[in-house]
C-alpha positions as a Markdown table, in Angstrom:
| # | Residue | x | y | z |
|---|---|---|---|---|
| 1 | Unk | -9.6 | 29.3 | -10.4 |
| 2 | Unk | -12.6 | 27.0 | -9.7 |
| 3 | Unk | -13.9 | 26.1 | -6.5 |
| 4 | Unk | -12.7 | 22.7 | -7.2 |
| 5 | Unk | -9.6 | 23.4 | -7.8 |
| 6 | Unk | -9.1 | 25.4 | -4.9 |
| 7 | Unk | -10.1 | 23.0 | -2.4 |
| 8 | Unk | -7.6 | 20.4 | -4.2 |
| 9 | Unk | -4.7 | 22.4 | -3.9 |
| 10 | Unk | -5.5 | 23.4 | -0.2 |
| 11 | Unk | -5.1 | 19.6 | 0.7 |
| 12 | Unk | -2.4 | 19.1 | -1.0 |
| 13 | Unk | -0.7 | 21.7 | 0.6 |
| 14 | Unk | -1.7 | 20.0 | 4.1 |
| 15 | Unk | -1.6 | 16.8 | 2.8 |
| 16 | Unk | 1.8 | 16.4 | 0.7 |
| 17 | Unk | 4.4 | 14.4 | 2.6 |
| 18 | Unk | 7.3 | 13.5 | -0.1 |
| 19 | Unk | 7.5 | 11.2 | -3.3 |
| 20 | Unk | 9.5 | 11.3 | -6.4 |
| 21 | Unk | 7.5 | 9.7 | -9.6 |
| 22 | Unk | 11.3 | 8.3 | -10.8 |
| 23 | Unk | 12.4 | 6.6 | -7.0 |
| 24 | Unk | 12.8 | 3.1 | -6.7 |
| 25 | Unk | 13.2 | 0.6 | -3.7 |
| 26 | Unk | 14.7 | -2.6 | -3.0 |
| 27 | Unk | 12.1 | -5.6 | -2.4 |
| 28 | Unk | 10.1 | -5.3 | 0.4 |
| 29 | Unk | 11.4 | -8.1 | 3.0 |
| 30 | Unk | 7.9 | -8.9 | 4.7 |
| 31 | Unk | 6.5 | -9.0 | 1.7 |
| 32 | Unk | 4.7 | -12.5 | 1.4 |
| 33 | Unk | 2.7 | -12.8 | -2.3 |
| 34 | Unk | 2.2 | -16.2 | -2.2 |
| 35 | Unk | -0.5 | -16.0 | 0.7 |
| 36 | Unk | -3.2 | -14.0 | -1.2 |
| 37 | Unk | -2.2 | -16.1 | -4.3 |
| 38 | Unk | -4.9 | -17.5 | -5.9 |
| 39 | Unk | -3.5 | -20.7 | -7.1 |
| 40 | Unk | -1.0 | -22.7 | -5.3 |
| 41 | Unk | 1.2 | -25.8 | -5.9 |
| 42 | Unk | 3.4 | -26.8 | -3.4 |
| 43 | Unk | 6.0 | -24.2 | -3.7 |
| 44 | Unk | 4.7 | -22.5 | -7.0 |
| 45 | Unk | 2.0 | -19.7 | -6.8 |
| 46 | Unk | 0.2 | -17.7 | -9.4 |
| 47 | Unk | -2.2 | -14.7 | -9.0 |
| 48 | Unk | -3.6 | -12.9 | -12.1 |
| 49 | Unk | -5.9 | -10.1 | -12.7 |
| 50 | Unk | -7.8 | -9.1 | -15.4 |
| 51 | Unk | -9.3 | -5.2 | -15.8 |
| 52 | Unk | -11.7 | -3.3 | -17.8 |
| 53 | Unk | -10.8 | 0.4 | -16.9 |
| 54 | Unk | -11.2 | 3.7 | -17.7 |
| 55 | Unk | -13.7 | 3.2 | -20.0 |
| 56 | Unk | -15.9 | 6.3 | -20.4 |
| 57 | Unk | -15.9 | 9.5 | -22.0 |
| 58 | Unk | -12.4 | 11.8 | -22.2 |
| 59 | Unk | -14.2 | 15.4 | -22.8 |
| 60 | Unk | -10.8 | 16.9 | -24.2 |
| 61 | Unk | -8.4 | 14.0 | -25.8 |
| 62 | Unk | -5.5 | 16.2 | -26.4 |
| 63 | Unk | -5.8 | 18.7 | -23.4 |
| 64 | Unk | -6.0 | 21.1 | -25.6 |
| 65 | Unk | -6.7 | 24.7 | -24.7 |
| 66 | Unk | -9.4 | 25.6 | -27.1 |
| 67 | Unk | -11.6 | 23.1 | -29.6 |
| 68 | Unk | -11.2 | 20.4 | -27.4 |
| 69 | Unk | -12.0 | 16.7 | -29.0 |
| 70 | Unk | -14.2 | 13.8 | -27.1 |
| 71 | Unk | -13.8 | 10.8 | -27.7 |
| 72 | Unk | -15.0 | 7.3 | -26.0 |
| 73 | Unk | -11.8 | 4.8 | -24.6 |
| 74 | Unk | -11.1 | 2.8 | -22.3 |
| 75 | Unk | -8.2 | -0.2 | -21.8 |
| 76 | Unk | -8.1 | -3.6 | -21.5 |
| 77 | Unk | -5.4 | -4.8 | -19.0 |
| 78 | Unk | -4.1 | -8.4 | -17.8 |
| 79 | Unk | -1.7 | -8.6 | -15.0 |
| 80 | Unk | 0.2 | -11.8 | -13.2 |
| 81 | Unk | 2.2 | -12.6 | -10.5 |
| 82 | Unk | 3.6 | -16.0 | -10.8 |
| 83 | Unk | 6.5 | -17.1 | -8.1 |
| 84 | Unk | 8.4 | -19.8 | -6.6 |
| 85 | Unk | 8.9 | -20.0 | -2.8 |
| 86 | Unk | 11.8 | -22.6 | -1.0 |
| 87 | Unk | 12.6 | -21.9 | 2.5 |
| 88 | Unk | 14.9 | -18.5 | 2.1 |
| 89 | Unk | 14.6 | -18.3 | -1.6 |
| 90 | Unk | 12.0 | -16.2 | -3.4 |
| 91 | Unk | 11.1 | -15.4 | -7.1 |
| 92 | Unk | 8.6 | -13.9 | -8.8 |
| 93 | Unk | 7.9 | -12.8 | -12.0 |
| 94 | Unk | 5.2 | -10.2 | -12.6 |
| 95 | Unk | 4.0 | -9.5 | -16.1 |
| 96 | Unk | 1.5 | -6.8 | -17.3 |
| 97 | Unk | -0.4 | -5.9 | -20.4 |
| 98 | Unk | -2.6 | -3.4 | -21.4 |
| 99 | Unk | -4.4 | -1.9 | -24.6 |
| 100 | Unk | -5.4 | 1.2 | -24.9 |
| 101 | Unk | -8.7 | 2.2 | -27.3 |
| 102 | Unk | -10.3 | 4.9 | -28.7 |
| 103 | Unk | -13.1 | 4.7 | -31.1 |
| 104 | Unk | -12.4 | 7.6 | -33.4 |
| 105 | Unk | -8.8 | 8.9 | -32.7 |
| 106 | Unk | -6.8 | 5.9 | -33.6 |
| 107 | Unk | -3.7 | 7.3 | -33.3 |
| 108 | Unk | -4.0 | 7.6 | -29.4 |
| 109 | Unk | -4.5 | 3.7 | -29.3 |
| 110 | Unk | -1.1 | 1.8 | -28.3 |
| 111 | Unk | -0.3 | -1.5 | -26.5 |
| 112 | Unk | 2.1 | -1.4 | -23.7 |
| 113 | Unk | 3.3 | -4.4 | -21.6 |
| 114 | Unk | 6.1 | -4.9 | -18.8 |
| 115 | Unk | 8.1 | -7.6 | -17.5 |
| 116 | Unk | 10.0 | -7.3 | -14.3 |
| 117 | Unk | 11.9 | -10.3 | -12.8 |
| 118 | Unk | 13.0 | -10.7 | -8.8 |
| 119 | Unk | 15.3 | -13.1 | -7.0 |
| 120 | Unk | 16.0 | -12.6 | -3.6 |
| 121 | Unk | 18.0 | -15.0 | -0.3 |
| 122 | Unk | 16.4 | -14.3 | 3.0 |
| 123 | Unk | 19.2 | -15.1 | 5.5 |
| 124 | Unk | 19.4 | -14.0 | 8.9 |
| 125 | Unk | 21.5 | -11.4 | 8.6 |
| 126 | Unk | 21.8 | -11.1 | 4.6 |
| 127 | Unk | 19.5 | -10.5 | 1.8 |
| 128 | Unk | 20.7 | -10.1 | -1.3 |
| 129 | Unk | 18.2 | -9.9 | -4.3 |
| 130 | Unk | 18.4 | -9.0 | -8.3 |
| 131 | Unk | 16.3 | -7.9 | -10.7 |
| 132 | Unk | 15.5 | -7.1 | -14.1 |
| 133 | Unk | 12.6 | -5.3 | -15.8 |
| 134 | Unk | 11.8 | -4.2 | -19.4 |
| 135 | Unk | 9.1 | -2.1 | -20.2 |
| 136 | Unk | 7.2 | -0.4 | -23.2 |
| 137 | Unk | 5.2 | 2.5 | -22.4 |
| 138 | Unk | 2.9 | 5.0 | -24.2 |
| 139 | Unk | 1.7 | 6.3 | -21.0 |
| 140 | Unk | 1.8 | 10.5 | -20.4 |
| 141 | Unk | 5.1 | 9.8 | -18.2 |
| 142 | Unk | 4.4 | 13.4 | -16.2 |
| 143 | Unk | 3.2 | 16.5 | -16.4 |
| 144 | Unk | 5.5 | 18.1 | -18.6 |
| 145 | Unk | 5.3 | 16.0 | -22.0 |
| 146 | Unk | 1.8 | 16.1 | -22.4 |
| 147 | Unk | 1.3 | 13.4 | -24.8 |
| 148 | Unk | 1.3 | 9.6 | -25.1 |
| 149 | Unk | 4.7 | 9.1 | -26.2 |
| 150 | Unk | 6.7 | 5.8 | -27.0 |
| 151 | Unk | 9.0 | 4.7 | -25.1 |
| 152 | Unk | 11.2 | 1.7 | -23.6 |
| 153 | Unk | 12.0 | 1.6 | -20.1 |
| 154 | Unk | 15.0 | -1.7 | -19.6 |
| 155 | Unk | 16.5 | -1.6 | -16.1 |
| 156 | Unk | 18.7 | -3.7 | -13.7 |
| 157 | Unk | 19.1 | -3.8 | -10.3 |
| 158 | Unk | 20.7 | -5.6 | -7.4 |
| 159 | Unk | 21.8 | -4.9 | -3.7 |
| 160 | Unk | 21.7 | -6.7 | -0.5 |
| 161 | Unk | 20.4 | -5.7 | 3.3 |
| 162 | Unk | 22.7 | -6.3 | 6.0 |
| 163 | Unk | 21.7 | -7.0 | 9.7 |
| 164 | Unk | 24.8 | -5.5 | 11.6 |
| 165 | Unk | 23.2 | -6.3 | 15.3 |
| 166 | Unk | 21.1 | -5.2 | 17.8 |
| 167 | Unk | 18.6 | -3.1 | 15.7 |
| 168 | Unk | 21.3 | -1.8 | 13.0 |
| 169 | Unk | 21.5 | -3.0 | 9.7 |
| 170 | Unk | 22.4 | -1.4 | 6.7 |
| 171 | Unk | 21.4 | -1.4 | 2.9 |
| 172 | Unk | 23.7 | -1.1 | -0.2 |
| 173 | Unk | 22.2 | -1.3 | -4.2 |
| 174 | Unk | 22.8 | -0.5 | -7.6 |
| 175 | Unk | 20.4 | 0.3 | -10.5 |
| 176 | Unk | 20.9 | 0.8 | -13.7 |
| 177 | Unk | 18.4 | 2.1 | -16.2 |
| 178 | Unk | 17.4 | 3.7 | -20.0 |
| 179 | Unk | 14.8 | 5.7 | -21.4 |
| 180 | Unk | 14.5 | 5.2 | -24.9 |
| 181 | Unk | 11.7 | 6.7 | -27.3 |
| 182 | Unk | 10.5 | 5.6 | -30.1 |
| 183 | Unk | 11.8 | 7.4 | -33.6 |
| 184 | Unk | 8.8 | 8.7 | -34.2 |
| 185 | Unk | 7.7 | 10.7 | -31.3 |
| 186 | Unk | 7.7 | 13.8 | -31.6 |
| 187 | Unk | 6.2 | 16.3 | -29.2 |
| 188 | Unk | 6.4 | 20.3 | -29.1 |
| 189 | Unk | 7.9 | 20.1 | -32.6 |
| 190 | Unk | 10.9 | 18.4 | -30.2 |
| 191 | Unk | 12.2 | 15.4 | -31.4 |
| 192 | Unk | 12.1 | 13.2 | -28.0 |
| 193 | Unk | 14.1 | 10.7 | -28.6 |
| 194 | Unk | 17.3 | 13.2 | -29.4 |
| 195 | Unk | 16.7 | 15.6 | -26.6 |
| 196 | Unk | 16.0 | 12.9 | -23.3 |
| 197 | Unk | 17.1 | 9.1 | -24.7 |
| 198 | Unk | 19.8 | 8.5 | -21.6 |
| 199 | Unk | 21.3 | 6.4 | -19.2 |
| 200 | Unk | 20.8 | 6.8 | -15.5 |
| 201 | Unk | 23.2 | 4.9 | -13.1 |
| 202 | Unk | 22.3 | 5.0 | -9.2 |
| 203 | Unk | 24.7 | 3.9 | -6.2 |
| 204 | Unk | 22.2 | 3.7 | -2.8 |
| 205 | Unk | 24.1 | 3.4 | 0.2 |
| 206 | Unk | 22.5 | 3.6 | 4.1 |
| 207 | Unk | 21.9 | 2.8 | 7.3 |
| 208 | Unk | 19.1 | 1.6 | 9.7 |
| 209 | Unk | 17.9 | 2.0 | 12.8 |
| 210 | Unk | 15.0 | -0.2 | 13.7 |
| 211 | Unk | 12.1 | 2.0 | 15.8 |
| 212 | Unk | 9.7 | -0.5 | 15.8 |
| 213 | Unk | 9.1 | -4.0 | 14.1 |
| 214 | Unk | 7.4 | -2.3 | 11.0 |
| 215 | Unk | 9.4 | 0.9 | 10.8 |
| 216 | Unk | 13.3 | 2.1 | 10.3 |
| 217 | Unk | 14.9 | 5.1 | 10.5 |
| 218 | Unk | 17.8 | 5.6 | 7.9 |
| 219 | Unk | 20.1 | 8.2 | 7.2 |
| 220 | Unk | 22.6 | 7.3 | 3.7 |
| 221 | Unk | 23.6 | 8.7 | 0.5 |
| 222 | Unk | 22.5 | 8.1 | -3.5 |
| 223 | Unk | 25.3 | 9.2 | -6.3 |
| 224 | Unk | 23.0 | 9.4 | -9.7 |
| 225 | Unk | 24.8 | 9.3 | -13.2 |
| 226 | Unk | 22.8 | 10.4 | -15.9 |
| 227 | Unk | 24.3 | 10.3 | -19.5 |
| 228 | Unk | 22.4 | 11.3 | -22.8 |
| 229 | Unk | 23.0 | 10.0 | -26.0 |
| 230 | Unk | 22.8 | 13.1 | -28.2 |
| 231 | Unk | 21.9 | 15.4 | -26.0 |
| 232 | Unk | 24.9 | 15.9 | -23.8 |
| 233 | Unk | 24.1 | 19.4 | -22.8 |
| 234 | Unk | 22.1 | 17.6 | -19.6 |
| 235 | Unk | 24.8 | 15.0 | -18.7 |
| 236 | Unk | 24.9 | 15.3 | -14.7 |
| 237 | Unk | 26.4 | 13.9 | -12.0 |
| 238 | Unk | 23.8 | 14.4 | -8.9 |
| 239 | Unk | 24.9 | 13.2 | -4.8 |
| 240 | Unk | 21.6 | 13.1 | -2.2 |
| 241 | Unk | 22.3 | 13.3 | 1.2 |
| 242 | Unk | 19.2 | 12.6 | 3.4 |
| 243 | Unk | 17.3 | 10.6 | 6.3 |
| 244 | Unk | 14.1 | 9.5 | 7.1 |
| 245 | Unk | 11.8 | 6.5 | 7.9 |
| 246 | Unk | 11.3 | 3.3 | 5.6 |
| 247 | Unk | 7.9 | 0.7 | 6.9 |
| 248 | Unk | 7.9 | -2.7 | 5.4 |
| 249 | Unk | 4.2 | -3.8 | 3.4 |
| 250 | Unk | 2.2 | -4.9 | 6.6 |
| 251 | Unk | 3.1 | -2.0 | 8.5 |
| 252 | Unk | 0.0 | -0.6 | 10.3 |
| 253 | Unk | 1.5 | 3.3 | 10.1 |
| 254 | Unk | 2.6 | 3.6 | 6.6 |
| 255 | Unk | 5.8 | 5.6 | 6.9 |
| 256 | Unk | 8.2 | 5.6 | 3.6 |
| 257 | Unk | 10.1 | 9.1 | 3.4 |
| 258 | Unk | 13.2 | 11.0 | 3.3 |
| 259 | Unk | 14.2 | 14.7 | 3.5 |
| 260 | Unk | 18.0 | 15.7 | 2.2 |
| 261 | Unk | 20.0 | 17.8 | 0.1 |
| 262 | Unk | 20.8 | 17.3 | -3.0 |
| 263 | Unk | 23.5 | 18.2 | -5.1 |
| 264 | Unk | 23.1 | 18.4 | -8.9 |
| 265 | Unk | 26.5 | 19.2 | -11.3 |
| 266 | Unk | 26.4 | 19.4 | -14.6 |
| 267 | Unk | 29.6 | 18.4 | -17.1 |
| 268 | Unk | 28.6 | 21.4 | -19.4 |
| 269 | Unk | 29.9 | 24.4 | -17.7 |
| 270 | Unk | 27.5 | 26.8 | -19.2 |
| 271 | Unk | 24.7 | 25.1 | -17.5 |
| 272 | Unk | 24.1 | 26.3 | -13.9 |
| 273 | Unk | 24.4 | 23.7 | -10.9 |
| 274 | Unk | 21.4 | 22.6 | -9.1 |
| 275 | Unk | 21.3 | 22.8 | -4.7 |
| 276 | Unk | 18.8 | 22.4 | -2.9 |
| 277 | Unk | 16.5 | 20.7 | -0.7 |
| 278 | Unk | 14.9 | 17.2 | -1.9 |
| 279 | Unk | 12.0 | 15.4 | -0.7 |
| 280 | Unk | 10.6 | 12.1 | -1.6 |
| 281 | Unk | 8.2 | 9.7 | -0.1 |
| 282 | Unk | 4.8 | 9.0 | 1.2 |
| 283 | Unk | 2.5 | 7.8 | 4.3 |
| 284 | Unk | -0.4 | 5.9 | 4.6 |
| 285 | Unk | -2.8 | 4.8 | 7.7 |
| 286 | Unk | -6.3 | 3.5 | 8.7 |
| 287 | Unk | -8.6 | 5.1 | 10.6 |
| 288 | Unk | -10.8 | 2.7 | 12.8 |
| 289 | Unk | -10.6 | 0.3 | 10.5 |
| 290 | Unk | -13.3 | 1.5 | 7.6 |
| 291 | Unk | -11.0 | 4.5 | 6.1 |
| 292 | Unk | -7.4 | 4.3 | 4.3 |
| 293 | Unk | -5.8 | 7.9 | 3.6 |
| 294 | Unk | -2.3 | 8.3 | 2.0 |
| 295 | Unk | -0.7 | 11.3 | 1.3 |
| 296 | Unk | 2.5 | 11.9 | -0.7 |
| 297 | Unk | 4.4 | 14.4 | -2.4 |
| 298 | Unk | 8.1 | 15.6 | -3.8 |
| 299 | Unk | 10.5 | 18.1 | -4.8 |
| 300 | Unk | 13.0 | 17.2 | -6.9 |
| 301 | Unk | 14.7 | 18.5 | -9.9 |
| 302 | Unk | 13.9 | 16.8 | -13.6 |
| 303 | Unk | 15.4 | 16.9 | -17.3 |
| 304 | Unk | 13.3 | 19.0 | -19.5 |
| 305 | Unk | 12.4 | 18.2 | -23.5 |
| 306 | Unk | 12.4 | 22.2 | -23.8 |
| 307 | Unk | 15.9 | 23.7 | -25.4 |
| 308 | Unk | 15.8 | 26.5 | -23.6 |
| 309 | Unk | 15.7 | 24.9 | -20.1 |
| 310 | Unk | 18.2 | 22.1 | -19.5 |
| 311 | Unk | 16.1 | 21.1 | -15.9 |
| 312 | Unk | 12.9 | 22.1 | -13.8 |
| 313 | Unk | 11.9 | 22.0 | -10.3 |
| 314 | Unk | 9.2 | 20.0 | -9.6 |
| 315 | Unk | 6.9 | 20.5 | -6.3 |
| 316 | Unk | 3.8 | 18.7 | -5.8 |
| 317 | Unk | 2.1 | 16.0 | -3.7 |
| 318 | Unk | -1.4 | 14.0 | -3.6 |
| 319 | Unk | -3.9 | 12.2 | -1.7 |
| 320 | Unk | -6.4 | 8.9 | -1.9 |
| 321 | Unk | -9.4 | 8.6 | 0.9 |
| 322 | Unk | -10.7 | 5.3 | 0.6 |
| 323 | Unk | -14.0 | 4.8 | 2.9 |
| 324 | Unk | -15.5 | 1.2 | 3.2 |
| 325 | Unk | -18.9 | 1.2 | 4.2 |
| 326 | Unk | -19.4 | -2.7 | 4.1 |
| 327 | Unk | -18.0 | -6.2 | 2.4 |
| 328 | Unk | -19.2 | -4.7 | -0.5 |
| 329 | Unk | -19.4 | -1.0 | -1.0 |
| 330 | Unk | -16.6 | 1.4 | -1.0 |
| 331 | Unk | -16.0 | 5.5 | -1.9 |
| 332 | Unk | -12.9 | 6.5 | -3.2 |
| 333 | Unk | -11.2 | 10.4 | -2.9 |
| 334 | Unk | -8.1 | 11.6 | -4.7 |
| 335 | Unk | -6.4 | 14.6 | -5.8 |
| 336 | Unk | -2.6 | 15.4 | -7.1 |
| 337 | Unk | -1.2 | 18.7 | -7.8 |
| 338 | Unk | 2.5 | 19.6 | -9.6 |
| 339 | Unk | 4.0 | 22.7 | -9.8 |
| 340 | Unk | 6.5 | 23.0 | -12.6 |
| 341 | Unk | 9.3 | 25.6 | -11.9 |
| 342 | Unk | 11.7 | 26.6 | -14.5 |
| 343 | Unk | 14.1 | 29.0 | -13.8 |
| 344 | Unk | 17.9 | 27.8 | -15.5 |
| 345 | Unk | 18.2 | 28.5 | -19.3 |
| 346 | Unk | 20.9 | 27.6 | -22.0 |
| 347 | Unk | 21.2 | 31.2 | -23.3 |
| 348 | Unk | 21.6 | 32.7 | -19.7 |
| 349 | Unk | 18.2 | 35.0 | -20.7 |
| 350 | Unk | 16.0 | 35.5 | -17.8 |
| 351 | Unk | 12.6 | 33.1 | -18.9 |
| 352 | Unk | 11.3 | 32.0 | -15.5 |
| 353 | Unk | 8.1 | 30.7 | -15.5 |
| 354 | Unk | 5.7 | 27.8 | -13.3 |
| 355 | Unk | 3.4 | 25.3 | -14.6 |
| 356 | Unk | 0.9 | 24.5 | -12.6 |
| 357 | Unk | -1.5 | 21.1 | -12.8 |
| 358 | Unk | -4.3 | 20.0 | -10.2 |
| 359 | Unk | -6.3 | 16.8 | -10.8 |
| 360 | Unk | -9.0 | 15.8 | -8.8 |
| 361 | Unk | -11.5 | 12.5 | -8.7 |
| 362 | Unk | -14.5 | 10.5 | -7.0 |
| 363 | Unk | -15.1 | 7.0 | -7.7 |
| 364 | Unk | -17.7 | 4.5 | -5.7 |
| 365 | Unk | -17.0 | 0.6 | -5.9 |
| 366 | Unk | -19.2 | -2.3 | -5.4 |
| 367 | Unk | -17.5 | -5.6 | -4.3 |
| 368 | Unk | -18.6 | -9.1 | -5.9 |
| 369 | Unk | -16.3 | -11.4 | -3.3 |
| 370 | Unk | -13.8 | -9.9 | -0.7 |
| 371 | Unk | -11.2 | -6.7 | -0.6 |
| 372 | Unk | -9.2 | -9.0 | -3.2 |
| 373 | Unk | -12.2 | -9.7 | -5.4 |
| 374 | Unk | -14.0 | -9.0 | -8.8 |
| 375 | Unk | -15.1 | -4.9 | -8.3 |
| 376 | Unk | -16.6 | -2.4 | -10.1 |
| 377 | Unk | -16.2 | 1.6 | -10.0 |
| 378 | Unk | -17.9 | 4.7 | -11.3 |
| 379 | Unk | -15.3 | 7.4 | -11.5 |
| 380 | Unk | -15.5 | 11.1 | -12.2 |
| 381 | Unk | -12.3 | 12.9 | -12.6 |
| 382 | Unk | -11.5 | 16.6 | -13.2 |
| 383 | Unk | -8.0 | 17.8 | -14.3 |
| 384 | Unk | -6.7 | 21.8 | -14.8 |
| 385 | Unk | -3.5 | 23.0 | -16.3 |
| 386 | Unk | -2.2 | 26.4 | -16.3 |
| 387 | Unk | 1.0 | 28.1 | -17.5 |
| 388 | Unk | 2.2 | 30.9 | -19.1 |
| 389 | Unk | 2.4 | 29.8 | -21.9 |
| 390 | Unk | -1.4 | 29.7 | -23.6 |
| 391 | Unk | -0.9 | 26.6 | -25.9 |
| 392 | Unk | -0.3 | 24.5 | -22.6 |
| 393 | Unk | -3.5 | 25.7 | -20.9 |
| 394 | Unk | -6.5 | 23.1 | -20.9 |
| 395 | Unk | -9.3 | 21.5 | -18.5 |
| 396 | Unk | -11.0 | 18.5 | -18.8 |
| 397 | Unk | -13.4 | 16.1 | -17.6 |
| 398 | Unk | -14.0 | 12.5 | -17.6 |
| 399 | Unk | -16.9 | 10.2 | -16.5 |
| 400 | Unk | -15.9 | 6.6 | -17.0 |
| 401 | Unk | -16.1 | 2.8 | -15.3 |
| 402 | Unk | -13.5 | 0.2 | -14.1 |
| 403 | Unk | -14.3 | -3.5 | -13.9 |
| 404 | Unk | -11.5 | -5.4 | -12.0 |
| 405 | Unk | -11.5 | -9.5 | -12.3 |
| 406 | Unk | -9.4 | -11.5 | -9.8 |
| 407 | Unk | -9.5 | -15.3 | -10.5 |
C-alpha cells in the first residue's frame, strides 16, 4: 500500500463521523436563498451558476486493473435556483445540467440533468413542505458499480415540523422514490436494470430537543420499504432506531448525525436478516475564521448487483480542509475511503470478502470576486481500489481544472 494511501485511510479512521450516500432530509428551516441571490424582483429571486470542471487528463478511464486507457474530459454544467418568497411561503425550484466529454471514448460521454421542486409554510409552530424531484444520472452512483450507468432517479416527498413548546418539537415525513436503469446498461455481464430497478418507500418519524438556537438533539424512528421489480429476492422491510444531533445551514458547529440500530428483514426466507449498528451523518466547523474542515462517514447496509450476495456492508467516511489564505486564494484537502463487506450469500456457501477504495485530492483556487464569485481550481486527485477479486483492482490518477461562473 502507498504512502498515500496510508496516510488517507489513517484520517479517515480519526476523521469519519457518520453519513449514508442514500439519506435525505427535510428543508432546512433557516435556510434563506434568496439573500445571496443574484437577481431579485420584489418577491422573485434567481441565482445561476455556470461551471467548466474536471477538465483534465483521466490516466485510467475504465479503472481498469491492467492496460489502463487515458483519455482527456471534462463537463460542462449549468445550475439555477430560481424561488418565490411571500411572508411564510417559500418556493424554489432548482434545476441542473451537465455534459460530460471525452475526446476519444465516446461512449463515456452522457448528458444528465435534474429537477427538484420545494414548497414549504413557515408558521409558528408548523411547517409543512413538499417536494418533487426527477433526475437522470450517468454518474458512478458508488463504489460498487464501477461504471457510468444510466439511470432515472423520480422521487416525492412531504412532511411537516411541529413546535410542541418550550424547546420540543417534533418532525414527521414521507418519501417515496425509484431507481430505474436504462435497458441497456449492463455491467459485470449483470443486467442492471433486472437485478436493482425498485421502489423505496421511507416513514421518518422524531423528536427534538433544542440545545442551542443552531442545534437539536433527536431521538425517532425510519420504517424503509424497498420493493424490486424483477428481482424480488432483495425485497426488505428495514426499521432504524437511533438519536443524535441535527444543526440548521447557518450553524457555526456543523453538527448533522445519528447513531442507531437497525433492523433489516427480508420477505425471502432463504436470505439471512441484517442487525446491526447504523451510522449516518457528518460535522463541519471553522477554525479562526481562515480554515473549514468537515468530516463524515457511514455504516450502513446496501443492495448488491452481484447474484451471489443479496446485500453488503458498507463502512467508510471522508474529509475536506479548506484553507483561505486571502479574498482571493484558497487550498483545498480531501480524502474518502469505503470499505465494502460482503458476507450473506444466496447459496448459503461461505464467499466472504471486503472491497476496499481510498481516494485522495489537492486542489488550489484563485477568486475573481467574493466566496460566492467566478473561481478557478487546479486539482490533483489519486484514487486506489483493492479486492479480492483481481478484475476489480485499479489505481489511477487525474490532473485536471475547474472554472466556476456565478452571474
Amino acid at each position: 500500500m502507498s504512502r498515500l494511501t496510508v496516510a488517507c485511510t489513517v484520517l479517515l479512521l480519526l476523521g469519519a463521523s457518520a453519513v449514508s450516500a442514500q439519506d435525505w432530509k427535510a428543508p432546512d428551516p433557516k435556510a434563506e436563498p434568496w439573500r445571496d441571490a443574484r437577481l431579485k424582483l420584489g418577491p422573485v429571486f434567481f441565482n445561476p451558476t455556470f461551471q467548466i470542471r474536471d477538465l483534465g487528463i483521466d490516466d485510467n478511464v475504465f479503472n481498469e486493473p491492467a492496460d489502463p486507457r487515458q483519455d482527456l474530459t471534462g463537463t460542462l454544467a449549468m445550475e439555477s435556483l430560481a424561488g418565490i418568497q411571500v411572508r411564510a411561503l417559500l418556493v424554489t425550484v432548482r434545476q441542473s445540467n451537465s455534459y460530460l466529454w471525452f475526446r476519444q471514448y465516446r461512449s463515456e460521454r452522457s448528458v444528465d440533468g435534474g429537477l427538484k421542486a420545494t414548497a414549504e409554510l413557515r408558521l409558528d409552530r408548523l411547517r409543512p413542505w413538499v417536494t418533487v424531484e426527477r433526475a437522470e444520472s450517468h454518474a458512478r452512483g458508488g463504489f460498487e458499480i464501477d461504471a457510468r450507468a444510466g439511470r432515472q432517479l423520480p422521487a416525492f416527498d412531504y412532511g411537516t415540523d411541529i413546535r410542541l413548546g418550550w424547546r420540543l418539537g417534533a418532525s414527521v415525513a414521507y418519501r417515496s422514490q425509484k431507481i430505474e436503469y436504462a435497458e441497456d446498461e449492463v455491467y459485470d455481464f449483470t443486467d442492471l436494470g433486472a437485478v436493482l430497478d425498485n421502489k423505496v418507500t421511507q416513514i421518518r418519524s422524531y423528536a427534538r430537543y433544542e440545545l442551542t438556537p443552531f442545534t437539536n438533539l433527536i431521538g425517532g424512528a425510519d420504517i424503509t420499504t424497498e420493493r424490486f421489480v424483477t428481482n424480488t429476492l432483495r425485497d426488505a422491510d428495514a426499521t432504524y432506531y437511533y438519536g443524535g444531533l441535527e444543526s440548521s445551514s447557518d450553524a457555526p458547529l456543523g453538527l448533522n448525525l445519528t447513531l442507531g440500530w437497525k433492523a433489516q428483514r427480508h420477505k425471502d426466507p432463504t436470505v439471512p436478516d441484517f442487525r446491526g449498528l447504523v451510522a449516518r451523518g457528518g460535522i463541519g466547523f471553522v477554525v479562526a475564521d481562515t480554515m473549514r474542515v468537515a468530516l463524515n462517514g457511514l455504516r450502513d447496509t446496501g443492495m448488491s448487483y452481484d447474484a451471489l450476495y443479496p446485500y453488503y456492508v458498507e463502512e467508510g467516511g471522508g474529509f475536506t480542509t479548506q484553507l483561505r489564505f486571502s479574498e482571493h486564494f484558497d487550498l483545498r484537502f480531501d480524502g474518502r475511503g469505503s470499505w465494502l463487506k460482503y458476507s450473506v450469500t444466496t447459496t448459503g456457501a461461505e464467499a466472504a470478502r471486503t472491497d476496499r477504495t481510498v481516494v485522495a485530492g489537492a486542489e488550489f483556487g484563485y477568486y475573481f470576486g467574493g466566496l460566492s464569485g467566478t473561481r478557478v481550481g487546479l486539482r490533483y486527485e489519486y484514487a486506489d481500489r483493492h479486492s479480492p477479486i483481481p478484475k476489480r483492482n485499479y489505481a489511477r490518477s487525474r490532473f485536471y481544472t475547474d472554472f466556476r461562473l456565478s452571474f
